[in-house]
Every structure is written in C-alpha cells, then in structure tokens.
C-alpha atoms as a printed R data frame, in Angstrom:
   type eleno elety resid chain resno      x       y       z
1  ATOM     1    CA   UNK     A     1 36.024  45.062  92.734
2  ATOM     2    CA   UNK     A     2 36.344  42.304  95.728
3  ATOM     3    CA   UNK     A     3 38.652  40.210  96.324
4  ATOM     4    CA   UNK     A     4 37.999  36.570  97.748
5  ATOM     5    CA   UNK     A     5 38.984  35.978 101.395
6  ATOM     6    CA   UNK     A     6 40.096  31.902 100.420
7  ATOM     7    CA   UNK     A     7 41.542  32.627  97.088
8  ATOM     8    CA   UNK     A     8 42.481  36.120  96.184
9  ATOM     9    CA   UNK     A     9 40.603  36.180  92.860
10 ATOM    10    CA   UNK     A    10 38.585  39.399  92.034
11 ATOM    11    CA   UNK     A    11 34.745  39.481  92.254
12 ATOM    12    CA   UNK     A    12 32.209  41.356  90.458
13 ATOM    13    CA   UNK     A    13 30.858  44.150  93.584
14 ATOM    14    CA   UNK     A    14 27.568  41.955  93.972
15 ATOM    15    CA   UNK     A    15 29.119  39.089  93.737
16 ATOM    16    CA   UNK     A    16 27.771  36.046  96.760
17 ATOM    17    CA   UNK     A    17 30.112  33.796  96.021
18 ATOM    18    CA   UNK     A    18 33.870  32.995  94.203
19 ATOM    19    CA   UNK     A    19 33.602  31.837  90.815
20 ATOM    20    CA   UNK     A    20 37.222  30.128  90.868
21 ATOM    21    CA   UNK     A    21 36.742  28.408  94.409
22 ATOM    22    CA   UNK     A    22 32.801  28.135  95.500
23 ATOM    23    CA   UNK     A    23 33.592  29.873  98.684
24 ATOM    24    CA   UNK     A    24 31.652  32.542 100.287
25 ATOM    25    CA   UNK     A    25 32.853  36.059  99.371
26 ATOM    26    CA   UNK     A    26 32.277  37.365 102.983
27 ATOM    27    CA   UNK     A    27 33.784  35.060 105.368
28 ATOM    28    CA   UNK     A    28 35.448  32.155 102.874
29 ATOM    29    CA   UNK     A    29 35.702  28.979 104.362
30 ATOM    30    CA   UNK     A    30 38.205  27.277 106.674
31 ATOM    31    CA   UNK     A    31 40.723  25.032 105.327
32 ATOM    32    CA   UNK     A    32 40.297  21.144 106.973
33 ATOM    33    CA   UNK     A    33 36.472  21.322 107.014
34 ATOM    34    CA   UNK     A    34 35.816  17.240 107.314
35 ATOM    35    CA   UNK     A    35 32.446  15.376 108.499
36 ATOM    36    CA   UNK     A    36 32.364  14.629 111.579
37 ATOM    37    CA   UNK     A    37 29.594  11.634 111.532
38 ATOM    38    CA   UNK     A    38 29.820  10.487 107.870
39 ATOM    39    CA   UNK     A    39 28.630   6.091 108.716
40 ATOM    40    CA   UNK     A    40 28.678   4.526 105.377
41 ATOM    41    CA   UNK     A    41 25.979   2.123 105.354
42 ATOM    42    CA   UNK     A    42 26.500  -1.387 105.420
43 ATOM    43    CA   UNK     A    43 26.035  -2.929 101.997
44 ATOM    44    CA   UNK     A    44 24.402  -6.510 103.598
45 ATOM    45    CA   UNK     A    45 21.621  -5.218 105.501
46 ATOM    46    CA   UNK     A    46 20.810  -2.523 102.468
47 ATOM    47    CA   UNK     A    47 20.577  -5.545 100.508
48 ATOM    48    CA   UNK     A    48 18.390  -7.275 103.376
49 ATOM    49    CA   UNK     A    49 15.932  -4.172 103.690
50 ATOM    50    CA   UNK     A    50 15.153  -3.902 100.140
51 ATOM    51    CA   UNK     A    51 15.062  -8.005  99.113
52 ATOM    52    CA   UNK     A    52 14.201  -9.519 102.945
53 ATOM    53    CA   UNK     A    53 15.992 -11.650 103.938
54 ATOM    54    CA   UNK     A    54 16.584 -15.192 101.857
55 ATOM    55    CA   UNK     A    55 16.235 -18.340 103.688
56 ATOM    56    CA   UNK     A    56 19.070 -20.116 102.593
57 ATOM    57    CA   UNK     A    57 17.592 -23.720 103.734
58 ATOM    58    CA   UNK     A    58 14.601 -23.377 101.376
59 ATOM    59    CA   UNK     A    59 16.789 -23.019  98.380
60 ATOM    60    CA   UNK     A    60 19.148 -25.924  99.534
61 ATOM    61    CA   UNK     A    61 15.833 -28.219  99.867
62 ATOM    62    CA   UNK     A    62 14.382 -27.066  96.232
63 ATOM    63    CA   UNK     A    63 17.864 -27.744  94.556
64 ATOM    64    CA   UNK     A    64 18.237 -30.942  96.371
65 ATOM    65    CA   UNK     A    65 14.206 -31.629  94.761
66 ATOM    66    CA   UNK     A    66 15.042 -30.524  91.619
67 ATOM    67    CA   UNK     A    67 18.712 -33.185  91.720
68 ATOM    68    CA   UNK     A    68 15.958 -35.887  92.975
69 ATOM    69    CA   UNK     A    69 13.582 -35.553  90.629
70 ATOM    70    CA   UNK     A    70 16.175 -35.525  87.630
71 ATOM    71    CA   UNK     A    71 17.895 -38.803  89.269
72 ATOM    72    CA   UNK     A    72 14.382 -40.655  89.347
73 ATOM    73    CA   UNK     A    73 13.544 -39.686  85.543
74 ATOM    74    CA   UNK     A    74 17.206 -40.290  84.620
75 ATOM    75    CA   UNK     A    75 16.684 -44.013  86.406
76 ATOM    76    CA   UNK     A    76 13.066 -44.152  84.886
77 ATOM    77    CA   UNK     A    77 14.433 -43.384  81.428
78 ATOM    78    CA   UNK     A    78 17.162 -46.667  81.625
79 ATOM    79    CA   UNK     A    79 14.747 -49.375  83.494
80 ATOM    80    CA   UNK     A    80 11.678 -48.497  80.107
C-alpha cells in the first residue's frame, strides 16, 4: 500500500492519483497554488460582441415617433 504525499490516506499500489484529495500520488501538490492571470471578462463589451452595439439615438427617435403618432390620432379622434 501507498500512502499520499498531501494527505496521508492509503492508495491501492497502482494507484495515479488520491481518491480522498485529487492529488497526484507521486509528488502531491503544493499548498497556495493560485492563478496568476485569471482577467474576468467584462460583462458590457461581452454583451456588445454578441448583440453589437445599440444606437441609443435611434430608439429615442422611434419612441418619440411612436408618442407623435399616438398624440396626432388621439387629437384626430376629438376634432371628428
């Protein structure tokens, strides 16, 4: 039987790996391993590569369109 160099738990003889911890039976693995360039990415311009980008005038212009056109039937609808 082996033992595991991180934990101390007993391994089967061919054994590759530590059933209770995941670490390597040969060498283990050293305690503080951290990523060194982990860049979370930025949630605006994921947004902006999959959609494109919106043009935030055109959709001003069509709501103001929409308002006008609702104003002119609401004043058509009182004059007839």
């Amino acid at each position: 039987m082996k033992i595991c160099p991180h934990c101390g738990a007993e391994l089967k003889d061919k054994a590759t790996f530590c059933k209770e911890c995941g670490s390597d039976t040969e060498t283990g693995w050293k305690e503080g391993a951290e990523f060194v360039d982990l860049e979370t990415p930025d949630y605006d311009e994921i947004v902006e590569n999959e959609f494109g980008k919106r043009n935030r005038w055109s959709s001003k212009i069509a709501s103001l369109f929409v308002v006008g056109i609702l104003l002119f039937a609401f004043v058509l609808a009182f004059i007839f």
